[in-house]
N, C-alpha and C positions, 0 to 999 in steps of 0.2 A: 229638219228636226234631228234629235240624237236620240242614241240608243244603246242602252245598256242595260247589261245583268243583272243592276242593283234596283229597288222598288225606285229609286230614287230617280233613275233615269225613264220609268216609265211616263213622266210627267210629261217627257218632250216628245211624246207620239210616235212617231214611226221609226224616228232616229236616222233620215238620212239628212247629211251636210250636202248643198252644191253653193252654186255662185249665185246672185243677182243677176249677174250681166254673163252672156256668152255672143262673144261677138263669131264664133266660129263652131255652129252646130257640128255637134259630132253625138253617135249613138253609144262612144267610147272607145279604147283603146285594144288594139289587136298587137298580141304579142307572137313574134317569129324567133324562136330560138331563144337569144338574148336580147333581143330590137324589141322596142314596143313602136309602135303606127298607131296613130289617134285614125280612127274609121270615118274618114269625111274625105269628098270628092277634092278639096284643096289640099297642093302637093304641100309638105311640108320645105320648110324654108331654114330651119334650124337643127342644130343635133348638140345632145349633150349627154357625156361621155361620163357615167360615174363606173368607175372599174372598168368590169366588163362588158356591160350594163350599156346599150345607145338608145336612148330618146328623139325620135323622132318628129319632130314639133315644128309650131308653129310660132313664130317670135312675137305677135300682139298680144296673144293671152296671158303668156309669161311674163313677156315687161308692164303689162299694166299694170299686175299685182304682189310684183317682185322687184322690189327696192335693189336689193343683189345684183340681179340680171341686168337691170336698168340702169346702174353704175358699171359695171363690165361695158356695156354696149356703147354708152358717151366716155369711160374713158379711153375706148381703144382707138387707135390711130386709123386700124381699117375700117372704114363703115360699111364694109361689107363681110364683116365675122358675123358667121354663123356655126362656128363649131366650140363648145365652151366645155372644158376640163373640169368635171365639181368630185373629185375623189374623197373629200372630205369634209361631206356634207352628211350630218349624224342623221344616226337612221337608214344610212346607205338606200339602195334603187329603191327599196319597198316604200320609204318614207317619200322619198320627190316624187313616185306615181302617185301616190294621194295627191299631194301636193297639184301634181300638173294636173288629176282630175278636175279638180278642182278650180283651177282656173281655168279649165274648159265648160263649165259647168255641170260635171256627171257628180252624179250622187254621190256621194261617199257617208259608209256605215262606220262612223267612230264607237271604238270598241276600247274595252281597258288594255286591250293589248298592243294597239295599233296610237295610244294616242299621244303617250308619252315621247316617240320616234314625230309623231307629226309635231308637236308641239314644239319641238325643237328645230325641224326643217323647218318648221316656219321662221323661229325665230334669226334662224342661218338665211334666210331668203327675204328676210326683211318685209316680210307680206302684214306691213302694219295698216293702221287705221286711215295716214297719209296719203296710202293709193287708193283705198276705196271702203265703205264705211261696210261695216263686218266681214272683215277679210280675215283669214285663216288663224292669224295668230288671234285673234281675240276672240276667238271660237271654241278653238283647242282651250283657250284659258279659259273659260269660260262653263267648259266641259267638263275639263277637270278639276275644280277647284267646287263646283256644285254638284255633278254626279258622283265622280271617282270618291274622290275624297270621303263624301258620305257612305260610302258601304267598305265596308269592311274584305269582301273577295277582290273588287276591284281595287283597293289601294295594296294590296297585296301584290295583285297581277303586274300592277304598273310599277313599283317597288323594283320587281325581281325584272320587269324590263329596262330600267336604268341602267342594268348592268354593262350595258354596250352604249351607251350613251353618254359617257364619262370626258370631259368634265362639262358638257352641255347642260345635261340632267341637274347635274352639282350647282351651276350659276345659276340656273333658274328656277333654285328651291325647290324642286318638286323630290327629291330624297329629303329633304326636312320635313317636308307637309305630308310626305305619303307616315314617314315613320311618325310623327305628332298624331297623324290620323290613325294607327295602328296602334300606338300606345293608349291613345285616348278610350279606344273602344276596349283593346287589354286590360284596363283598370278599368271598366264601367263594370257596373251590380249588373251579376248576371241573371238574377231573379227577372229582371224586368225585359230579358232580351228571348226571342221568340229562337231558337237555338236546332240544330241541326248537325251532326260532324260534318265538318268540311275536309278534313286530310284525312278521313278514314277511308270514305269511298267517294267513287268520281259522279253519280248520279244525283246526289244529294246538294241542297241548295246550303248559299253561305248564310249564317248566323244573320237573321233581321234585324235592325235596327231600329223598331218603333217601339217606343214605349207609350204609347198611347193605344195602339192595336192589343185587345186583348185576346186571346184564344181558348174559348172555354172548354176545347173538346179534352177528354178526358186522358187522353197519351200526352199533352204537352203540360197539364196539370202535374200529372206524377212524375213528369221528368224533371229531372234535377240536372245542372248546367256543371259539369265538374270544373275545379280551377282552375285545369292546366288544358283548358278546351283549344287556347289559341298556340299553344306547344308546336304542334306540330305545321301550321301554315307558316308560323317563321321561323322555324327551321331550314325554310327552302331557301332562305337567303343567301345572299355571299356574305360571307364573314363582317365586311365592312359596314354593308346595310344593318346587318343582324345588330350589329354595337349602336349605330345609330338607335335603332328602335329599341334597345334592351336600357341603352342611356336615357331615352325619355319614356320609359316604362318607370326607372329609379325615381326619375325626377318629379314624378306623376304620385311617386309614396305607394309604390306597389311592396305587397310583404317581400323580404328579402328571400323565405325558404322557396318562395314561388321565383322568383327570377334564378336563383339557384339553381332549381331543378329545369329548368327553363333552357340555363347554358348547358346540363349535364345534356340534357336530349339532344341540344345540337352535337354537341362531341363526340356524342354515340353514334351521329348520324353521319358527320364529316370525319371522322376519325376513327377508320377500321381499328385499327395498330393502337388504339385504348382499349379494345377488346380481348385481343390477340397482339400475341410478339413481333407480326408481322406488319410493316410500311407503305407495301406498297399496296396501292389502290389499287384494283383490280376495277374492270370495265363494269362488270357486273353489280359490284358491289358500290359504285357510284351510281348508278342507274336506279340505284333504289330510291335516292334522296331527289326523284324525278319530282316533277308539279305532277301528281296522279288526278289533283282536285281539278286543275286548273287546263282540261282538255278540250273544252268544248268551244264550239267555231268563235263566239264569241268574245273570250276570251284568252284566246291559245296567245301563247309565247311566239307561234309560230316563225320565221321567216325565212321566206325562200325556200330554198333544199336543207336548211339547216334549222335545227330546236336544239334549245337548254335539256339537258340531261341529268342532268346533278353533277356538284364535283368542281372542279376551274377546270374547264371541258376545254382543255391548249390542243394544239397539236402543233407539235414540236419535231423538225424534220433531226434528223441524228439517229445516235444508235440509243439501243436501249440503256445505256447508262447514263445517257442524259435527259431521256425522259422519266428516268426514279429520281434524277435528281430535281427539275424541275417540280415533281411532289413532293420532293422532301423539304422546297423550299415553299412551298403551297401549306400544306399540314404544318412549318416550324411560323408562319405568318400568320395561321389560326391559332394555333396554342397561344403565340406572344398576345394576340387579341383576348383569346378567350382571360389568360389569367389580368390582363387590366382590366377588366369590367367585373370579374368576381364580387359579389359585396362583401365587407372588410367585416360582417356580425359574424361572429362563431357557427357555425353549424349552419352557415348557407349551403353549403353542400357537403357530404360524405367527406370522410377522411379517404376512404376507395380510393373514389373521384381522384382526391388532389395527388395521392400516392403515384395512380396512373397516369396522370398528366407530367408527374415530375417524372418518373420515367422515360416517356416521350420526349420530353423537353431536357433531360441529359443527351438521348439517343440522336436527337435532332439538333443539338448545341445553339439551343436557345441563350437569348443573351444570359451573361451573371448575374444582371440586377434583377429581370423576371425570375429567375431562378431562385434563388436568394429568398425576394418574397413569398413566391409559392412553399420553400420550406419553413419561413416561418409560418404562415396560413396551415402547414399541418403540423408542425409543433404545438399550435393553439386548439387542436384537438386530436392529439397523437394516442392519448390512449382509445381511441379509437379504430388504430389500426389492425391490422392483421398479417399474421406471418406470410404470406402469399405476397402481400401488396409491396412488403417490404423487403423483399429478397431482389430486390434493383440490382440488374449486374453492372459491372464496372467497363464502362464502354471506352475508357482512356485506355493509355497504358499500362496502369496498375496490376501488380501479379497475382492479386486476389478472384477471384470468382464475380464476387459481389463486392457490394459501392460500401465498404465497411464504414470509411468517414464520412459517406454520406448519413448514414445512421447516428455517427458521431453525434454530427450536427443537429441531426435532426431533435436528439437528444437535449442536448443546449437549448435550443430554442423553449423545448417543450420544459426545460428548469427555471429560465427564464420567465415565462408564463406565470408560470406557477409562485414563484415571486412576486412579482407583480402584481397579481389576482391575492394575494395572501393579503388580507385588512391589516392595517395601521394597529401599533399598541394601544390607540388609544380608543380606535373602534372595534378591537380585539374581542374584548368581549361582549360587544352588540350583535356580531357575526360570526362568532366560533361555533355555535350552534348548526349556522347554515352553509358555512362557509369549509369548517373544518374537516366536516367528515367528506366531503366530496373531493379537497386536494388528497386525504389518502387517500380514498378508491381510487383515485386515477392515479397516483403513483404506487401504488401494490399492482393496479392492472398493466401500466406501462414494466411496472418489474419482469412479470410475469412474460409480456411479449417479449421483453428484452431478454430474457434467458433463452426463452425457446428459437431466438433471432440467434442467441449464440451459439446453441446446442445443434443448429443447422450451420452456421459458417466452420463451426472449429474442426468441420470434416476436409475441409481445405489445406492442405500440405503449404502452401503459401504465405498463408496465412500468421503472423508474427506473434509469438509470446505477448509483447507488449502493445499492441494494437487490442487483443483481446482482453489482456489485465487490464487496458484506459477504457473499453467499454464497458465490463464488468463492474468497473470502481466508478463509474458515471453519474451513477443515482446513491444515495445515500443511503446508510444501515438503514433507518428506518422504514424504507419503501419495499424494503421485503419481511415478511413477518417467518416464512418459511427459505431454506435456501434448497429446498430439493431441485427446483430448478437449474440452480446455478454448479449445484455439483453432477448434476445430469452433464450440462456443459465441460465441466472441467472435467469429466470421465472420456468422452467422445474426443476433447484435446487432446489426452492424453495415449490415449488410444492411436490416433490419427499420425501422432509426434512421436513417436515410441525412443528416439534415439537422443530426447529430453535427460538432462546432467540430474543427479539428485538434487541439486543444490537450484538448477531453475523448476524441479517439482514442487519444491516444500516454497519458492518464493509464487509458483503458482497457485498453491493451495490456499495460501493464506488470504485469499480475496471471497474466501468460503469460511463463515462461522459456523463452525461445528454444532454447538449448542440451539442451531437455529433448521437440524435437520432431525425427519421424521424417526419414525422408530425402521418403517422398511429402507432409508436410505443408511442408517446407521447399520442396519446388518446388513446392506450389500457393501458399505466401506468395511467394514471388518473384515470382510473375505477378499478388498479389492485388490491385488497383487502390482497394482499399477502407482496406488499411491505409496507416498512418502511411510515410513514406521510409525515416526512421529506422529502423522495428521491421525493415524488408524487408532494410537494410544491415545492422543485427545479426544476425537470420536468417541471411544471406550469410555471414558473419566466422565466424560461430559454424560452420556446417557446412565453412568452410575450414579452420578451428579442429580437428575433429573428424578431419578428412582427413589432415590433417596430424599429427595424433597420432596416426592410424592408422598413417603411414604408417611413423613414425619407430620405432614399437613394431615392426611388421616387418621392421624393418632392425634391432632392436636383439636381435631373436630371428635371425636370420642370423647375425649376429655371434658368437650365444650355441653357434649351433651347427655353430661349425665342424669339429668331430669330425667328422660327419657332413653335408660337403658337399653339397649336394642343384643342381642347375642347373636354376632353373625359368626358361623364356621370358616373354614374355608372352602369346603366342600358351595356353601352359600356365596361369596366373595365370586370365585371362579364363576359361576354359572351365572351371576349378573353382572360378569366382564365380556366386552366381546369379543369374538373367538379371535380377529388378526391380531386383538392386543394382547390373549392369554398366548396365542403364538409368539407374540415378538417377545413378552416379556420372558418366557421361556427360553428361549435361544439367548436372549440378553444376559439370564441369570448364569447360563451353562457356560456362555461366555466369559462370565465374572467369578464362575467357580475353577474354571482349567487357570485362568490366570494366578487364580489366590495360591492356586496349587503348586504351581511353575513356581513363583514365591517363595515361599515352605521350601520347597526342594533346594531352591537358589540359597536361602537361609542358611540350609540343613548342609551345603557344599562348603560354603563360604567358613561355619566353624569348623569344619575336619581340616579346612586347608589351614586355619590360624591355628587349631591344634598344632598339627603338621607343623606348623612354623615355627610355634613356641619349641617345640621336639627339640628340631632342628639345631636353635638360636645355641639350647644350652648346649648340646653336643659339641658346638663348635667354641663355645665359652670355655669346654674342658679341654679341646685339643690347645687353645691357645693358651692356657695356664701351663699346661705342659711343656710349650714350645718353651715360653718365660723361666720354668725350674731349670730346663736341661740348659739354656743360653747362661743360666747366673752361676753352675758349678764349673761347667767350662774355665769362664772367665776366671774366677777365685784360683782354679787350677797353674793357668798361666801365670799368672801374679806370685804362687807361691812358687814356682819352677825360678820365676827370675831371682827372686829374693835369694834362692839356694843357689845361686850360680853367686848372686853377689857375697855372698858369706863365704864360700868358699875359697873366691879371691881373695877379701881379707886375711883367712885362716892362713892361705899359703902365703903371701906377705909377710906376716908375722914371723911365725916359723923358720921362713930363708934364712937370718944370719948364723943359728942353730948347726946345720948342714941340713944335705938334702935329707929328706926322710924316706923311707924307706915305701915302694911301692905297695907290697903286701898291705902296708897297715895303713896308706891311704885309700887302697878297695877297703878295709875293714869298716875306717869310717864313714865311709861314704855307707855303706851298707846300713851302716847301724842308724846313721839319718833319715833316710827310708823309709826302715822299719820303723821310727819310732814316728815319721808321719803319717803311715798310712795306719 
């Protein structure tokens, strides 16, 4: 009879398996070292050799009910082989002792741990119905497919023993059947299940499977069955098991937030380095994700000198950089798994979650196309992120710090979405109601992290002008209502970059609307010595701008309400203003009066100099009327000097036939011409 853990195997009584037929009493097998000896006065005539491992047997009980052995023996040439090679017989030595027990007829105690390994030597040993009627394999199947199956600790057990049984276990469905058995019970109402934690502590029994058993005592009345009960037993699985089971958990129509949360625990569990920056497994910290539940004789993992530990428990001869790298390819073949089985509904898991797994999954150079998907899966809920999750450094070559274009992108996506998600014109206004106010929040709240994302990068020397202006300019005017944010960031740039041209400050500035900043950011730009002149005078206009349309709108509400005249002082006005705004608006005004003032002065300079000018202009009108008198008497001067040289030739021409005239009285008249022109 069999025997097992589950209610279900109590059915078969004591639970031990032996043979029908033992043609060769023995009281069992006596082990020396690595030799086993079956305990009977006949010397043994056979040995078979698995590893290390030597059987020392008898050749009748083994061929009668081993198809395997039985073909070895008729096909070998010597009829006198007795020494037979089975190194690769699954299940290794522990499974063929059952096995040869068995065909000696000693008892054998089938257990969820032990049956999976036998069920498979058998199948390797061909111990079918042909040699003898209930022989091993139809035992084992038998076992398992009515015991195992049925409880939930054992399909667990045996699950997590397939692991070494690869691809034995695979062809003979029992990884399909244990995980169909696990997802079925996953999704059963847990109202009706008699319940107990099974992965919290090791003494406690696994979750009953009767619903027809009721229990009226008053502790399992008020106990309530939480969702995520089965969390933590399949977590113990390997990776591949785990997808099997989580695959027919979906196909079962299990809620997606629960399968979610389901992957999140295994990843916390197999993957240190999502908690922490750090990769490598540490001994200790696989050890945790041990079977705790699953310790007891009946069910151990057990075999030989060696047990499952948690982790892909390799040992790997080399030095120590080939065993980080063997887990770095262990952990980058979890991740690739984990993100195929995510379910594709929004808010299956945390935006954290996916943040940290993309992380992992740059650090680990997981493929493109996983990668890829996983940033759009947190684009479809980015404003949920957080400044922590998103500070990814850049693990390539890039001179930056951090993964700036991965934020790019990540960005995109999340614009994308958002598209997408926005209703058609023509069911625009069936959904604007519902639909409308929730893409702002999340693009005001995506604003919001994305300044504070930049006001952390722009402390980076590396970091490019226009890397930073294409993130900046990423989301549209409308997704910020305030820009203190954004000029936070472009201060910390600016700061950071000190050795910035004017001409790339004022083209930095300009991805900041002034008019869209507070009253305390407008008086820390007024004092900022870092920015542009210009941004500081729009700054200035703009909160004069604002004052002023404050002010006009409260005078336009007075007017509105003259029904109900109200006489507010100022003295009243002040005292129901609150004190940061009577401050700001104070320094604003004082602001606005030193300027008006500068003004006035600038006014007051500007006409002393055009005086001054005018002075000037005519001063230089009279010297140059001057120059013009004293150049036109000149001239006339010369002109009459010629003339009088010309007349005087004539005169003396004339004169000559005469005789010559006498010198005296040509001085006389020459003198006398003179005088009478001057």
């Amino acid at each position: 009879m069999w025997e097992s853990g589950s209610e279900a195997g109590q059915e078969y009584g004591a639970g031990v398996l032996s043979s029908s037929k033992n043609s060769v009493r023995t009281e069992g097998f006596v082990q020396r070292g690595l030799s086993w000896y079956v305990a009977t006065d006949i010397p043994s005539d056979f040995l078979v050799q698995i590893g290390q491992a030597n059987f020392h047997m008898h050749k009748y009980p083994l061929l009668s009910r081993s198809g395997k052995l039985n073909r070895i023996i008729n096909e070998s040439r010597d009829p006198d082989l007795n020494n037979i090679l089975m190194d690769d017989i699954p299940g290794g030595p522990e499974a063929f002792e059952l096995a040869a027990k068995f065909c000696y007829g000693v008892a054998v105690d089938l257990t969820a741990g032990n049956i999976s390994g036998l069920r498979c030597a058998s199948e390797y040993l061909e111990m079918t119905e042909d040699l003898e009627e209930g022989n091993l394999l139809f035992k084992t199947e038998a076992f398992l497919s009515y015991v195992v199956l049925s409880s939930w600790r054992d399909s667990i057990v045996v699950l997590k023993s397939c692991e070494k049984l690869s691809p034995w276990a695979e062809n003979l469905q029992i990884v399909r059947r244990c995980s169909e058995s696990i997802a079925w019970k996953a999704c059963a109402n847990p109202k009706g299940v008699k319940w107990s934690y099974t992965g919290r502590t090791a003494n406690v029994s696994s979750p009953k499977w009767n619903n027809n058993v009721k229990d009226s005592s008053p502790s399992r009345i008020n106990q309530q069955v939480p969702n995520d009960w089965w969390f933590e037993d399949v977590s113990i699985l390997r990776i591949d098991h785990f997808v099997r089971v989580i695959t027919a958990i979906k196909v079962k129509g299990m809620r997606f937030e629960l399968v979610g949360a389901a992957i999140m625990h295994y990843a916390t569990k197999w993957l240190p380095g999502l908690l922490s920056d750090t990769t490598i497994i540490q001994g200790d910290e696989t050890s945790k994700c041990s079977n705790s539940i699953f310790n007891s004789s009946s069910s151990s993992i057990t075999s030989g000198s060696t047990s499952w530990k948690g982790g892909f428990d390799m040992i790997v001869a080399g030095t120590k950089d080939e065993n980080s790298s063997v887990q770095a390819k262990e952990q980058r073949m979890i991740i690739e798994s984990l993100i195929s089985i995510i379910p594709p509904q929004k808010d299956s898991v945390s935006c954290s979650f996916l943040l940290r797994l993309l992380r992992m999954a740059n650090m680990l150079k997981v493929s493109a196309a996983l990668v890829t998907e996983l940033e759009k899966r947190v684009g479809m809920q980015f404003e949920q992120a957080t400044l922590s999750d998103l500070l990814i450094p850049s693990y390539d070559k890039s001179e930056t710090m951090y993964d700036v274009d991965l934020l790019q992108r990540l960005l995109e996506h999340f614009l994308v979405q958002e598209q997408t998600e926005s209703p058609s014109p023509s069911r625009k206004s069936f959904s604007e109601n519902n639909m409308g106010g929730s893409n702002v929040n999340a693009k005001a709240r995506v604003a919001r992290i994305v300044d504070s994302y930049l006001t952390e990068v722009s402390r980076d020397r590396n970091l490019s002008m226009t890397k930073f202006q294409v993130l900046a300019e990423a989301l549209p005017e409308s997704a910020r209502t305030c820009d203190d944010g954004l000029y936070r960031a472009i201060d910390s740039y600016l700061k950071a970059h000190a050795t910035l041209s004017e001409h790339e400050r004022k083209r930095l500035c300009r991805v900041m609307d002034c008019q869209k900043l507070s009253i305390d950011a407008c008086m820390h730009a007024a004092q900022n010595e870092r920015l542009p002149l210009r941004v500081v005078v729009q700054v200035l206009f703009s909160e004069q701008v604002k004052i002023s349309n404050a002010l006009a709108s409260n005078s336009a509400k007075s007017v509105d309400s003259r029904a109900q005249p109200i006489v507010i002082n100022r003295k009243a006005l002040l005292e129901g203003t609150p004190q940061s705004f009577q401050e700001g608006w104070t320094s604003a005004k004082k602001d606005i009066n030193t300027l008006k003032f500068e003004l006035e002065s600038v006014k007051t300079k500007y006409l002393e100099l055009q005086n001054d000018m005018e002075s000037l202009q005519k001063q230089f009108d009279k010297v140059m009327m001057k120059q013009k008198q004293t150049s036109a008497w000149s001239s006339g001067w010369k002109k009459l000097s010629k003339l009088t040289k010309m007349t005087h030739v004539e005169n003396h021409q004339c004169l000559s036939p005469k005789g010559p005239v006498p010198e005296e009285q040509n001085r006389k008249t020459t003198r006398k011409w003179r005088n009478s022109i001057s």
